[in-house]
VEXLO-87107 format. One record per residue (C-alpha): chain; x, y, z; residue number from 1; residue in three letters. Coordinates in Angstrom, 1 decimal. Example, Ala and Ser with C-alpha at 12.3 -4.5 7.8 and 13.67 -1.06 7.14 Angstrom:
2
A  12.3  -4.5  7.8  1  ala
A  13.7  -1.1  7.1  2  ser
//
This chain:
520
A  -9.2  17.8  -21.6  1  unk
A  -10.7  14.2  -21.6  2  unk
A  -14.2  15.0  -19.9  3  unk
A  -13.9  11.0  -19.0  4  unk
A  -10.3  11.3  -17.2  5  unk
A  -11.1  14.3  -15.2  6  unk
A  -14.4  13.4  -14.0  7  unk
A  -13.3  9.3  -13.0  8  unk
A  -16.3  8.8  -15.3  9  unk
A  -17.4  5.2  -15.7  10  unk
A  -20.8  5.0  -16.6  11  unk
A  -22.6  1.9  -15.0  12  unk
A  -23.9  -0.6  -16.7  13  unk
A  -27.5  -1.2  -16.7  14  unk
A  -27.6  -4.6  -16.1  15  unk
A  -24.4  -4.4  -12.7  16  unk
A  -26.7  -1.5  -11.4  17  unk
A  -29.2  -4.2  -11.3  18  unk
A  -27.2  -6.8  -9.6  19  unk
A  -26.2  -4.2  -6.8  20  unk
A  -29.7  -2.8  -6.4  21  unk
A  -30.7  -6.6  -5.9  22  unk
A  -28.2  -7.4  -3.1  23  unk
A  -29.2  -4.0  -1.3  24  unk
A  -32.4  -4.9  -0.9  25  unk
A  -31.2  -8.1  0.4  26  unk
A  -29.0  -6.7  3.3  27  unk
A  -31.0  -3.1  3.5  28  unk
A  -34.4  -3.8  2.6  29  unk
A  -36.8  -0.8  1.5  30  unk
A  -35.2  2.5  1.6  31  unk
A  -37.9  5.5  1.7  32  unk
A  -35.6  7.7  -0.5  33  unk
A  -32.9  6.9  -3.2  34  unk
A  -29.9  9.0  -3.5  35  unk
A  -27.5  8.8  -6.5  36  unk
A  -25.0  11.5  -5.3  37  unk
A  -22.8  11.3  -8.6  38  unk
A  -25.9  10.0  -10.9  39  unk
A  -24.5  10.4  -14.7  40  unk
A  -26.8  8.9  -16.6  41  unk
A  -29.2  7.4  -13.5  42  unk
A  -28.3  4.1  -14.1  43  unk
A  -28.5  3.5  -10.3  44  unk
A  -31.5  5.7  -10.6  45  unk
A  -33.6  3.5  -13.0  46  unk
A  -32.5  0.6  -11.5  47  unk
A  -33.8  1.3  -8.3  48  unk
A  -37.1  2.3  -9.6  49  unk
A  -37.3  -1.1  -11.5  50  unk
A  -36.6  -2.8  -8.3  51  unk
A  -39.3  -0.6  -5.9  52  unk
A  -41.4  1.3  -8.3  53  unk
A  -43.0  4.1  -6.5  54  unk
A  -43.0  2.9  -3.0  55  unk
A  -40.4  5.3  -2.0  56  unk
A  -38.9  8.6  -3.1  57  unk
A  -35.3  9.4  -5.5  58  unk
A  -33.0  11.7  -6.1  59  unk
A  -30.5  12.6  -8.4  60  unk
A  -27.4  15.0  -7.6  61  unk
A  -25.0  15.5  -11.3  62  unk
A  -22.4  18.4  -12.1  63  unk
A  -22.3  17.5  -16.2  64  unk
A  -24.8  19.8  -17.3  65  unk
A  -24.9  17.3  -20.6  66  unk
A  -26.2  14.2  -18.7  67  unk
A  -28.5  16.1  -16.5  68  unk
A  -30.2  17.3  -19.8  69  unk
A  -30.1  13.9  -21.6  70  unk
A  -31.3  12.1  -18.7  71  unk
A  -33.8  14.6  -17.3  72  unk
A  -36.9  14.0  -19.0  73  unk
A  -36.9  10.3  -19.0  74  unk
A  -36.0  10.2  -15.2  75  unk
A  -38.7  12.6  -14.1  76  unk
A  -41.4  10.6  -16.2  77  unk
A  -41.0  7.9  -13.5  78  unk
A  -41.1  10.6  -10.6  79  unk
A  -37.0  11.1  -10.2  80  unk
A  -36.0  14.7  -9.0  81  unk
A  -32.5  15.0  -10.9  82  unk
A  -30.0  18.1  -10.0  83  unk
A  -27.3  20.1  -11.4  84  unk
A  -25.2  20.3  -8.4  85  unk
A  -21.2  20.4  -7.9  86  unk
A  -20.9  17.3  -5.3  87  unk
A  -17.9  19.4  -3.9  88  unk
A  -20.3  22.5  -2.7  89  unk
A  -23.3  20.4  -1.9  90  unk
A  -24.7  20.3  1.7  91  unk
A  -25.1  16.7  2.0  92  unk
A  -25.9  16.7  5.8  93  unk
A  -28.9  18.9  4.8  94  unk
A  -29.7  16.8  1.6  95  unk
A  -29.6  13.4  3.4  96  unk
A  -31.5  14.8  6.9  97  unk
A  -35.0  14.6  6.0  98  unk
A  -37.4  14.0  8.6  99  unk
A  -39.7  12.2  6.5  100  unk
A  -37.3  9.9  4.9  101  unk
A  -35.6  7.9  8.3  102  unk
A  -34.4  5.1  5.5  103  unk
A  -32.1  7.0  3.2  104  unk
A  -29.8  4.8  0.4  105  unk
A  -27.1  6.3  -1.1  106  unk
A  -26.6  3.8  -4.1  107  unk
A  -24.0  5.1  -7.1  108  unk
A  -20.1  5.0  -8.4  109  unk
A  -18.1  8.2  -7.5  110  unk
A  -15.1  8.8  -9.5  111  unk
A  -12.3  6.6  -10.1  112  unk
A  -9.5  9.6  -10.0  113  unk
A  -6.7  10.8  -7.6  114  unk
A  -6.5  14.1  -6.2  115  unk
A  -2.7  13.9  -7.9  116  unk
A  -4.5  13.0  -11.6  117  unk
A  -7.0  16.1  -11.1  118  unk
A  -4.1  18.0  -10.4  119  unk
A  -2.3  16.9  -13.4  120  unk
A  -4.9  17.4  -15.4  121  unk
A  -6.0  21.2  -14.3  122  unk
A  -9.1  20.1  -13.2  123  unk
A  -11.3  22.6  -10.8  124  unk
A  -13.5  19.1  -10.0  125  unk
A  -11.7  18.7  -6.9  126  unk
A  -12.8  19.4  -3.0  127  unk
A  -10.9  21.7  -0.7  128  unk
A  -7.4  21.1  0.4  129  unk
A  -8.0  20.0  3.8  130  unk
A  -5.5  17.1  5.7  131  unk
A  -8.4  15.1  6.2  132  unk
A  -6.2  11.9  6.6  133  unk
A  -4.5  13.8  9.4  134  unk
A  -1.4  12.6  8.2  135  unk
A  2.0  14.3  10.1  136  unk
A  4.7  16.1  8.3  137  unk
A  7.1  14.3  5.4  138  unk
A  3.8  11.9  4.7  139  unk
A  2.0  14.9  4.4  140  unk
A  4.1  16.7  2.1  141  unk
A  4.7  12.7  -0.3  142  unk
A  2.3  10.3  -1.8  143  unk
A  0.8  9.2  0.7  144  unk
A  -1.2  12.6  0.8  145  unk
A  -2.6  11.3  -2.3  146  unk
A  -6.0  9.7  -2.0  147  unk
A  -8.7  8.8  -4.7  148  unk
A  -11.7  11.7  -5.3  149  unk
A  -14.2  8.9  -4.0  150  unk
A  -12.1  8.3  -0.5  151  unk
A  -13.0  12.2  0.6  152  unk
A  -16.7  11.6  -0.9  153  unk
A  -17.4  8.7  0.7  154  unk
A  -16.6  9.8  3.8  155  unk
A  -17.9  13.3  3.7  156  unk
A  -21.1  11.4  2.0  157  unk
A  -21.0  8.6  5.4  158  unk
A  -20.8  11.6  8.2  159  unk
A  -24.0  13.3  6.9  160  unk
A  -25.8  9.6  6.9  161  unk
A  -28.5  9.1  9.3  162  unk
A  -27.9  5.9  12.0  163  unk
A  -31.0  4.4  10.0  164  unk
A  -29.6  5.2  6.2  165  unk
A  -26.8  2.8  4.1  166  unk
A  -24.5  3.3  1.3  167  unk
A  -23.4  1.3  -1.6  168  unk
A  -21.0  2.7  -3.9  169  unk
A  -18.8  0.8  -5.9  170  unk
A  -15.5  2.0  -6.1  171  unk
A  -11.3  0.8  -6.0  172  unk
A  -11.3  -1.9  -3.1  173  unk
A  -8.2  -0.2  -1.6  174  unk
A  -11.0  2.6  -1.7  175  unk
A  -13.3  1.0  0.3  176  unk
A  -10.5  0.0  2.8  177  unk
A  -9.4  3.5  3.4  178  unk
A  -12.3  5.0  4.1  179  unk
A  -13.3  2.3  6.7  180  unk
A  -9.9  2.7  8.3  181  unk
A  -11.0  6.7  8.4  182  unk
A  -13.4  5.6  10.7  183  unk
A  -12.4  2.8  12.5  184  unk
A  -9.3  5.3  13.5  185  unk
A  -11.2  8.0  14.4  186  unk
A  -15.2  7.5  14.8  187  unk
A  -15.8  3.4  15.2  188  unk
A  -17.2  0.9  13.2  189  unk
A  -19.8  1.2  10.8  190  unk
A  -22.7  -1.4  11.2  191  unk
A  -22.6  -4.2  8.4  192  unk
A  -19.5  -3.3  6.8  193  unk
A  -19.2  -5.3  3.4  194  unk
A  -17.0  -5.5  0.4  195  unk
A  -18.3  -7.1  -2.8  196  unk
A  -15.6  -7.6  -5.2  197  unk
A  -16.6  -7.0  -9.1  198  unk
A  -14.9  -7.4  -12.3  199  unk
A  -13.7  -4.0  -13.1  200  unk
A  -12.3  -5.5  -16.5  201  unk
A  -15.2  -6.4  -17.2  202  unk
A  -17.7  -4.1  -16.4  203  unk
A  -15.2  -0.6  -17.1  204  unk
A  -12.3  -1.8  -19.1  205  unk
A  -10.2  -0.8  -16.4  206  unk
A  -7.8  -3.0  -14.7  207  unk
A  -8.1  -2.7  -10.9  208  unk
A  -9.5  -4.2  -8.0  209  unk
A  -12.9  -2.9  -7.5  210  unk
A  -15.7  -3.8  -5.3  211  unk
A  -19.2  -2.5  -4.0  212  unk
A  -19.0  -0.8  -0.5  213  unk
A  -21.8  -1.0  1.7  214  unk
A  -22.3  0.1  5.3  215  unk
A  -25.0  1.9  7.6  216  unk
A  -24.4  4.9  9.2  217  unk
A  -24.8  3.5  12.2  218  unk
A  -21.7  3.3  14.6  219  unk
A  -20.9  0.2  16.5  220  unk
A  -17.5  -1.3  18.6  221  unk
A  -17.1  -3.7  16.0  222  unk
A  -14.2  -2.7  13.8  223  unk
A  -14.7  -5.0  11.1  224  unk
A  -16.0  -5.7  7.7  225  unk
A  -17.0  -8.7  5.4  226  unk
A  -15.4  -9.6  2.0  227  unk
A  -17.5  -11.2  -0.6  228  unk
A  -15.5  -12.6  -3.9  229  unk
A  -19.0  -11.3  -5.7  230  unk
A  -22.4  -9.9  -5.5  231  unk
A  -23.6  -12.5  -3.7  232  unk
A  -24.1  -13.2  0.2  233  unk
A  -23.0  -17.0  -0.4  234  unk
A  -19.3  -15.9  -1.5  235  unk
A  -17.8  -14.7  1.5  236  unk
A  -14.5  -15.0  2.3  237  unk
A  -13.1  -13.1  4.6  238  unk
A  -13.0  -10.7  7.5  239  unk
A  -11.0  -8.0  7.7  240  unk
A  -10.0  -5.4  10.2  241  unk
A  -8.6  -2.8  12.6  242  unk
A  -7.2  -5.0  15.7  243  unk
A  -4.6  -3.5  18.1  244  unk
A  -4.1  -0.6  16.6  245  unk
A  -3.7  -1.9  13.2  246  unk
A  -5.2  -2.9  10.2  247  unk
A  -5.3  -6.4  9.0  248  unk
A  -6.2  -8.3  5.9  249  unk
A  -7.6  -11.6  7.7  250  unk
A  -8.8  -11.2  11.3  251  unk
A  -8.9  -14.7  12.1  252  unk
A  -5.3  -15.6  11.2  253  unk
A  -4.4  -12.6  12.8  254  unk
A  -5.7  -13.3  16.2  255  unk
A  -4.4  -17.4  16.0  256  unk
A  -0.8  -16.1  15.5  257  unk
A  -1.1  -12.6  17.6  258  unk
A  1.7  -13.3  19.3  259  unk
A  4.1  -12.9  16.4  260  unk
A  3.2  -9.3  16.7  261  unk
A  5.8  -7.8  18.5  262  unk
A  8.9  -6.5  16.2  263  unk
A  12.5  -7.9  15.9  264  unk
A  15.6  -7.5  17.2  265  unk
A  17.2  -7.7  13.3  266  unk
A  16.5  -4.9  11.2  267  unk
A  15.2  -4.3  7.9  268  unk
A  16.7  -2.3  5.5  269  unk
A  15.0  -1.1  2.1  270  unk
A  17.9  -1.9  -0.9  271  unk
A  19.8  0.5  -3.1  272  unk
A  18.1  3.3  -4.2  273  unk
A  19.9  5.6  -7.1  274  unk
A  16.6  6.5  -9.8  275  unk
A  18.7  5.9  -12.7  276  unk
A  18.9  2.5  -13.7  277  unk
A  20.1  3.3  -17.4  278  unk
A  22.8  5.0  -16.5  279  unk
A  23.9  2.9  -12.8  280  unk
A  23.1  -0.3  -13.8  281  unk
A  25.2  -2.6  -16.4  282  unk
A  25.3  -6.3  -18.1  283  unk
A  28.9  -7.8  -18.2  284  unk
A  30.2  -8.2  -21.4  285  unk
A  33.9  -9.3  -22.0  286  unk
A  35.2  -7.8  -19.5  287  unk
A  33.1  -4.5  -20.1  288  unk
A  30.1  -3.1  -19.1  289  unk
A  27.0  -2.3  -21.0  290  unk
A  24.7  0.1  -19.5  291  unk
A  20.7  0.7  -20.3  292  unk
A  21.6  3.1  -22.5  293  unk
A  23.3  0.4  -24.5  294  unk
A  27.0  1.7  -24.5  295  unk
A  29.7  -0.1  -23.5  296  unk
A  32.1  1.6  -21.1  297  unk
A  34.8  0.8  -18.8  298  unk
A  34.8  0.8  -15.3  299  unk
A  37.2  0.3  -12.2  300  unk
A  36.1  -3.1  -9.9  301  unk
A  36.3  -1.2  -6.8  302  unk
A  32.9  0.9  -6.8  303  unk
A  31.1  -2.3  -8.9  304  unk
A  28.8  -5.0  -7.2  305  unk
A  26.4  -7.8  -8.1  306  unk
A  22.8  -6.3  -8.0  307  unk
A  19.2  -8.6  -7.2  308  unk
A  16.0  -6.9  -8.8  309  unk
A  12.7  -8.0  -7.4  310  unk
A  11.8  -10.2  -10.5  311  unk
A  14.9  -11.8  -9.3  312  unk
A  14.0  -12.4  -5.4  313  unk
A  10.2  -12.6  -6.1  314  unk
A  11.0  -16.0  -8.7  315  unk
A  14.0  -17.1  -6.2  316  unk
A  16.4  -16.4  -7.5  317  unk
A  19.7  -15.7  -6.2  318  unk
A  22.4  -15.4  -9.3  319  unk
A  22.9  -11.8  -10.1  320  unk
A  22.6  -11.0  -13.4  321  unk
A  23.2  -7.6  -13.3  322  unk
A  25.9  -5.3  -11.5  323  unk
A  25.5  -1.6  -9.9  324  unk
A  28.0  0.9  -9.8  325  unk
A  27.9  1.8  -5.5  326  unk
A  29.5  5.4  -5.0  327  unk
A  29.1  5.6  -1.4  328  unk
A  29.6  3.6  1.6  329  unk
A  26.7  5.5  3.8  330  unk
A  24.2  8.0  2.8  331  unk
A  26.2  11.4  2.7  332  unk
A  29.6  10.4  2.1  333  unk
A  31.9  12.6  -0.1  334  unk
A  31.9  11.1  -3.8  335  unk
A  34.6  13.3  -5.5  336  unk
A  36.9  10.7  -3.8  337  unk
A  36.2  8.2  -6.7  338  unk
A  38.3  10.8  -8.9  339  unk
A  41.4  9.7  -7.6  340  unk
A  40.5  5.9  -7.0  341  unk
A  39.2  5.3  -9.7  342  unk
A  39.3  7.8  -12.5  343  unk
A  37.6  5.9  -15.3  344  unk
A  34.7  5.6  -13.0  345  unk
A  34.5  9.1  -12.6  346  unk
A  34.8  10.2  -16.0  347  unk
A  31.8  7.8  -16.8  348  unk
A  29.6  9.7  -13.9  349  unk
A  31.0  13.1  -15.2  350  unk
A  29.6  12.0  -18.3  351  unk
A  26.1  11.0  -17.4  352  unk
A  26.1  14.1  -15.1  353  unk
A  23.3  15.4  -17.2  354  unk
A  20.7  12.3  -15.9  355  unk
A  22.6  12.0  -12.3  356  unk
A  22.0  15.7  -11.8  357  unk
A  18.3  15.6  -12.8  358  unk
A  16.8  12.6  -10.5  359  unk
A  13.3  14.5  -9.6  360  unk
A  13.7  13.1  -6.1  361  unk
A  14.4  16.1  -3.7  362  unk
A  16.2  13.5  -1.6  363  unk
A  19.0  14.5  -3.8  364  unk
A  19.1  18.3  -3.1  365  unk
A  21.7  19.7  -1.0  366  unk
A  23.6  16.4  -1.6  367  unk
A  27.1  15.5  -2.8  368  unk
A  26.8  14.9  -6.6  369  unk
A  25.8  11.0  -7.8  370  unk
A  24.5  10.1  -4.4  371  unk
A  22.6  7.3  -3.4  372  unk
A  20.1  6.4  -0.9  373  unk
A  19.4  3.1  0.8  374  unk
A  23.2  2.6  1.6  375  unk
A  25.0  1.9  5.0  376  unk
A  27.5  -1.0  6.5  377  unk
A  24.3  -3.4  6.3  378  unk
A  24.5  -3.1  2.0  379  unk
A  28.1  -4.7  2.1  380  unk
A  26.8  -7.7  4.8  381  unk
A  28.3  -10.9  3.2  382  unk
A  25.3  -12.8  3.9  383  unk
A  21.5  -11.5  3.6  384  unk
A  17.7  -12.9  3.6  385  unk
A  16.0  -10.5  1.1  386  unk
A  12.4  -10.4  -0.4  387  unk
A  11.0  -8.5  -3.2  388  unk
A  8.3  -5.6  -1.7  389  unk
A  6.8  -5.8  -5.1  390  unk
A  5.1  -9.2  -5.2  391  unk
A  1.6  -11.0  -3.2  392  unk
A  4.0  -13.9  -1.8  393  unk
A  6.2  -13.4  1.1  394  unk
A  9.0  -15.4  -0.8  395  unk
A  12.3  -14.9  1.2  396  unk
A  15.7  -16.2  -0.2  397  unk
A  19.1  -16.5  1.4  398  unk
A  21.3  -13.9  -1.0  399  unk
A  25.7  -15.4  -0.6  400  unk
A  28.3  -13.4  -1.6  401  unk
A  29.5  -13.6  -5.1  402  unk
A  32.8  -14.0  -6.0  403  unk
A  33.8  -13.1  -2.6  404  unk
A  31.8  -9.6  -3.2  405  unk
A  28.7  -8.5  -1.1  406  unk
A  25.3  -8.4  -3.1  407  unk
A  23.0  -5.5  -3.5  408  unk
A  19.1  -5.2  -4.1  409  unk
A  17.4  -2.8  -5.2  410  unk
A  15.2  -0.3  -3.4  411  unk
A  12.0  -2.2  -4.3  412  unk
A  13.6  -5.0  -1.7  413  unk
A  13.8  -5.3  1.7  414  unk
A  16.6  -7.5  3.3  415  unk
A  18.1  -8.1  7.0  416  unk
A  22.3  -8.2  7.0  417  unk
A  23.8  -11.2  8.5  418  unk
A  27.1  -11.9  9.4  419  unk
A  27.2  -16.1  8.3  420  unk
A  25.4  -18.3  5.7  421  unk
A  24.1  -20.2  8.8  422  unk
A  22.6  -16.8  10.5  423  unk
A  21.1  -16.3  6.9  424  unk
A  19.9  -19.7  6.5  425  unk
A  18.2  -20.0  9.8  426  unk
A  16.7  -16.4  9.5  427  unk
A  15.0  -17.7  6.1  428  unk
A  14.1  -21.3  7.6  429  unk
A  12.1  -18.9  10.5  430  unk
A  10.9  -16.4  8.1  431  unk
A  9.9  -19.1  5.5  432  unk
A  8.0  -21.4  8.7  433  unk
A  4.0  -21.7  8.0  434  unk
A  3.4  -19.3  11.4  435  unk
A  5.2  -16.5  10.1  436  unk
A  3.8  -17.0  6.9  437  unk
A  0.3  -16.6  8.1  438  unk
A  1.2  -13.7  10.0  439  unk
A  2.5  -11.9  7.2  440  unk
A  -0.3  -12.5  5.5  441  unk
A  -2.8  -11.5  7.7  442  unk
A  -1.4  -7.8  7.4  443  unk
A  -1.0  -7.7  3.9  444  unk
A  -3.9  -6.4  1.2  445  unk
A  -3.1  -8.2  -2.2  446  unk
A  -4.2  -5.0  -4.1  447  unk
A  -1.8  -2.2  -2.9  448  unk
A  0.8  -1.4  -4.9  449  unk
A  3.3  -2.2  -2.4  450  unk
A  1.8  -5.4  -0.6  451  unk
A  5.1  -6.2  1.2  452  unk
A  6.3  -3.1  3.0  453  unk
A  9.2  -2.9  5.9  454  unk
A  6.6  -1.8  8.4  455  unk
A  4.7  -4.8  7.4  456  unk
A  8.0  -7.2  8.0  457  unk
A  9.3  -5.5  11.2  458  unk
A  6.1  -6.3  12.8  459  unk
A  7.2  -10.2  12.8  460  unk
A  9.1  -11.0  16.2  461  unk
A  11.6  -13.7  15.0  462  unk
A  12.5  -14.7  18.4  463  unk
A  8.7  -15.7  19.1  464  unk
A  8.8  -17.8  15.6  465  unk
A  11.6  -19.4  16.5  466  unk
A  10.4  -20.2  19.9  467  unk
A  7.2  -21.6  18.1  468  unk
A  8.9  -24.0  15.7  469  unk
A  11.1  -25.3  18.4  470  unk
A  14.8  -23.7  17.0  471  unk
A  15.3  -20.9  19.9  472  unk
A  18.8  -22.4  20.7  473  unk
A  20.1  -21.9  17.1  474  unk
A  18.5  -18.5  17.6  475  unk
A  20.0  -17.4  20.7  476  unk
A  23.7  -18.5  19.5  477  unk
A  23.5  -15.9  16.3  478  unk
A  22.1  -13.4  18.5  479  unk
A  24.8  -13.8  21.4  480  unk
A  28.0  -14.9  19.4  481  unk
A  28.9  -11.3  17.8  482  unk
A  30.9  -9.1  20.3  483  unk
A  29.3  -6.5  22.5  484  unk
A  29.0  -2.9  21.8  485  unk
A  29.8  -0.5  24.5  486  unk
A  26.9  -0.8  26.6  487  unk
A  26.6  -4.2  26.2  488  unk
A  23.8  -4.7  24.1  489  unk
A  25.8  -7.5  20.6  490  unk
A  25.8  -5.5  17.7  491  unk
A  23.1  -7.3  15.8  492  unk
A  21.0  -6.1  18.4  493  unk
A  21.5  -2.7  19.1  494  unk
A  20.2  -1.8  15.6  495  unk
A  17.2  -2.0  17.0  496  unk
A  17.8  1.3  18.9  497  unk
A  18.1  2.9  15.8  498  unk
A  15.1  2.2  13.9  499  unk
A  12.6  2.7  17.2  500  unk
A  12.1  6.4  16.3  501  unk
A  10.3  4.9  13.1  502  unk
A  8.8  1.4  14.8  503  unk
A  8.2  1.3  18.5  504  unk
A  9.4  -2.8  19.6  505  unk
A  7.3  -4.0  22.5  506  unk
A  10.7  -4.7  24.2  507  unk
A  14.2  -3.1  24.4  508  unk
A  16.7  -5.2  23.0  509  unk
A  18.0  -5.1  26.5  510  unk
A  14.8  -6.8  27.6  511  unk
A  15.1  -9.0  24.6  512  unk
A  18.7  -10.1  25.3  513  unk
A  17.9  -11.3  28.5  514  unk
A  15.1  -12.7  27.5  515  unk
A  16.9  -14.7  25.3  516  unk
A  19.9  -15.5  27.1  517  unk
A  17.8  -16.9  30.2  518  unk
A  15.3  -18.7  27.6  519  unk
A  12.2  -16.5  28.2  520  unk
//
C-alpha cells in the first residue's frame, strides 16, 4: 500500500511552515507549549523553534515509526519531546490540559484523506465509527457520511483545547468549513475564526482548495469566520457564516438581500438520471443513432428526446446536441410496455441488459428493469428554466421545445417546468436579476463539488424578487392563469405541497396565493 495515500501524507515545506508560524504569532502571540499532533518530519516543529527559541516548551505526537526515528535526534537537540503515538488512541484532553502551560498551539497538517479512501485502501489508520455529524438515516447510510480524516481530528483536537490555547492546521478549505459548522451547530462560535487560503498546487502538487485554519478554543455568540486570499492579515476578503440556521458563503450579501430567503412556490426538479450514458445516450446520424459505445442502432421516435448536459446549460446553451432514450413516464412505471410499442427499442435495451442490469446504484434494486430516476410530468414540460449544478455561476437559460418535443437534462441539472415560453422567460429574467444573483451567491462555497444544489435554489423566493425588481403583475398572471386543483390551490402551486417534507417554505402556498392575488 502507498504509505503516502493511506496516511494523507504531505510533508510541509520548510519554508510554508515558516510563513504560518509567522502569521500565528501575529494573531496568537507567544504560546508556552507547541503541539504538532501529526508532526512527520517536525517541520512545524523546527519552525516554531526558529521563530521562539526556547522561551516556551514543544511537543511532537507521530504514528510512522520511520519519521519518529529520522527526526528524533535532531529535534531533541533543540529541546523537542517527539512521540510514537497513534493520533486515533491518544488522550488529547489529557495531552493538551497542562496546568503549567495555559497558552497551548496546536500548529501542523493532518491528513488530506477520506474516511471512504482509508476504507478503500484497507487502512487500520482510521478513528472509530461513530456518527459524529449526527446525520439522520438515507444521509447517514450515502456520501454524505463521508468526511475527510482531518474533519474528526480537528474537532476531537478543538474540544480538548483550553479557552486560552489556538489551532492552526492547514488542511482542504471545505475542511475548515465543516468543522466550524460542527460547532457553530452544536457548541458556538469559536473566537477568531480565520481561513488563509494557500496554494496547494504549489506547495503539495495537489489540486484542491486548501487553506490554514486558525481558531481559539474559546467559545463566543459570534458564528462567524474571516477569509484571507493568503497568509497575510492585509488580504481579507470575506466573512462567512452560520445565520438563520444556515450556512452562508458571504454574510454581508446575505443579510442586504435576507429577504429573498424564504422558498418558492415553483419547484425544482433534479434532471434525468439513468447511470449509463454509453448505452442511453446517442448522436444522430442519418436517421440513426450512434450510442457511446460507438454502434449505430435503430430506434423507435416515441421513447427518444433531445437531452442538455451541464457543459451545455453552464456555456448557455440551449441546442441539444444529443438525444436520450426516456423509458418511463414517472419513477416506477412498468417498462415491458415498450415491447409492444416499440419493439426495436426493446430489443436494443434487451441487448445492453448486461450494463442496464449492473448500474451500482441501489436505487435500482427492487425496480422494473431499465428504470430511471429523476422522471415525472415536470420532465415532458414544453418550456423550462434549467441551470447546470455543476459550475461556480448561477447561469440560468430558458430551454424551448424542439421540434415540437419536450427537452430533457441531465441529473447534474436542476430545472423548474413551465407551461409557456413567457412563464419561462420571465422565470429566467427574475432568476437572472442582480438581487437573486447575490443571494445565490451568498449561500454557495465555490470549492464543493456540487456548488449549485436544489436546496441551495429552493431557498430563493421568486415572488419577493419579483416584487423587488418591480414585475409582480407578470408574476401573479402565470401563477393565477392555470386552472385550480381540487382544493383550490392552481396547479403550479400546489407542487409545493409536495416537496415540503424535504424543504419547509415559510408560507403555504395557500398563504402565498393570497398573498399574491391581493398584492401582499
Amino acid at each position: 500500500m502507498n504509505k503516502q495515500k493511506e496516511f494523507g501524507d504531505f510533508q510541509t515545506p520548510s519554508d510554508l511552515a515558516a510563513q504560518v508560524v509567522a502569521l500565528v504569532a501575529e494573531v496568537f502571540g507567544l504560546p508556552d507549549l507547541v503541539v504538532e499532533p501529526t508532526s512527520g518530519l517536525g517541520a512545524f516543529l523546527s519552525a516554531s523553534h526558529g521563530k521562539w527559541g526556547r522561551t516556551c516548551s514543544y511537543e511532537g505526537y507521530e504514528i510512522n515509526h520511520d519519521y519518529v526515528h529520522s527526526t528524533s535526534r535532531s529535534l531533541s537537540d533543540l529541546g523537542i519531546r517527539l512521540y510514537q503515538q497513534d493520533f486515533f488512541s491518544a488522550d488529547w484532553r489529557q495531552i493538551l490540559r497542562k496546568e503549567n502551560s495555559p497558552r497551548i498551539l496546536i500548529v501542523g497538517n493532518p491528513p488530506w484523506v477520506t474516511n471512504a479512501q482509508q476504507g478503500l485502501l484497507g487502512s487500520n489508520n482510521l478513528p472509530k465509527k461513530t456518527n459524529f455529524q449526527r446525520l439522520r438515516g438515507f444521509d447517514a447510510k450515502t456520501g454524505k457520511s463521508n468526511f475527510d480524516i482531518a474533519e474528526w481530528m480537528l474537532i476531537r483536537l478543538i474540544e480538548a483545547l483550553p479557552k486560552s490555547g489556538a489551532i492552526a492546521m492547514l488542511c482542504k478549505t471545505m475542511t475548515a468549513r465543516k468543522v466550524l459548522r460542527h460547532f457553530w451547530k452544536t457548541e458556538g462560535g469559536l473566537e477568531s475564526s480565520k481561513v488563509f487560503r494557500i496554494d496547494a498546487k504549489a506547495n503539495f502538487d495537489v489540486a484542491v482548495d486548501a487553506c490554514l485554519f486558525f481558531a481559539t478554543g474559546k467559545r463566543t455568540e459570534d458564528r462567524m469566520a474571516t477569509i484571507y486570499s493568503s497568509l497575510n492579515l492585509a488580504s481579507r476578503v470575506t466573512e462567512f457564516g452560520w445565520v438563520d440556521g444556515n450556512l452562508v458563503s458571504d454574510v454581508e450579501a446575505y443579510t442586504k438581500f435576507r429577504e429573498l430567503d424564504g422558498g418558492s412556490p415553483y419547484a425544482w426538479r433534479s434532471g434525468i438520471k439513468h447511470d449509463a450514458s454509453n448505452v442511453m445516450e446517442f448522436l444522430r446520424c442519418n436517421g440513426r443513432f450512434v450510442n457511446g459505445l460507438d454502434e449505430e442502432v435503430e430506434l423507435e421516435e416515441e421513447f427518444v428526446y433531445p437531452l442538455l448536459k451541464s457543459s451545455d446549460l453552464g456555456n448557455r446553451r440551449a441546442t441539444p446536441r444529443k438525444v436520450v432514450l426516456v423509458t418511463q413516464r414517472h419513477t416506477g412505471d412498468d417498462t415491458s410496455l415498450i415491447r409492444d410499442v416499440a419493439p426495436k427499442t426493446w430489443k436494443y435495451l434487451e441487448d445492453h441488459s448486461d450494463k442496464l442490469d449492473s448500474r451500482k446504484s441501489s436505487i435500482y434494486q427492487n425496480r422494473p428493469q431499465f428504470s430511471m430516476f429523476g422522471i415525472g410530468e415536470y420532465s415532458f414540460a414544453p418550456w423550462k428554466v434549467a441551470i447546470s449544478g455543476l459550475y461556480k455561476s448561477f447561469t440560468f437559460v430558458v430551454v424551448p421545445p424542439e421540434n415540437g418535443h419536450p427537452v430533457m437534462v441531465d441529473d447534474t441539472c436542476y430545472s423548474i417546468p413551465c407551461k409557456s415560453e413567457k412563464e419561462a422567460r420571465l422565470l429566467c429574467d427574475l432568476l437572472n436579476a442582480k438581487p437573486a444573483q447575490s443571494f445565490l451567491s451568498s449561500l454557495v462555497f465555490e470549492d464543493s463539488k456540487r456548488p449549485i444544489t436544489v436546496d441551495v435554489l429552493r431557498r430563493l423566493s421568486l415572488v419577493n424578487v419579483a416584487k423587488m425588481v418591480g414585475r409582480m403583475d407578470e408574476l401573479t398572471e402565470c401563477l393565477l392563469s392555470e386552472s385550480e386543483s381540487q382544493d383550490g390551490v392552481p396547479q403550479q402551486l400546489s407542487l409545493v405541497i409536495e416537496e415540503e417534507s424535504k424543504y419547509q417554505t415559510r408560507q403555504r402556498p395557500s398563504e402565498v396565493v393570497s398573498e399574491i392575488a391581493t398584492g401582499g
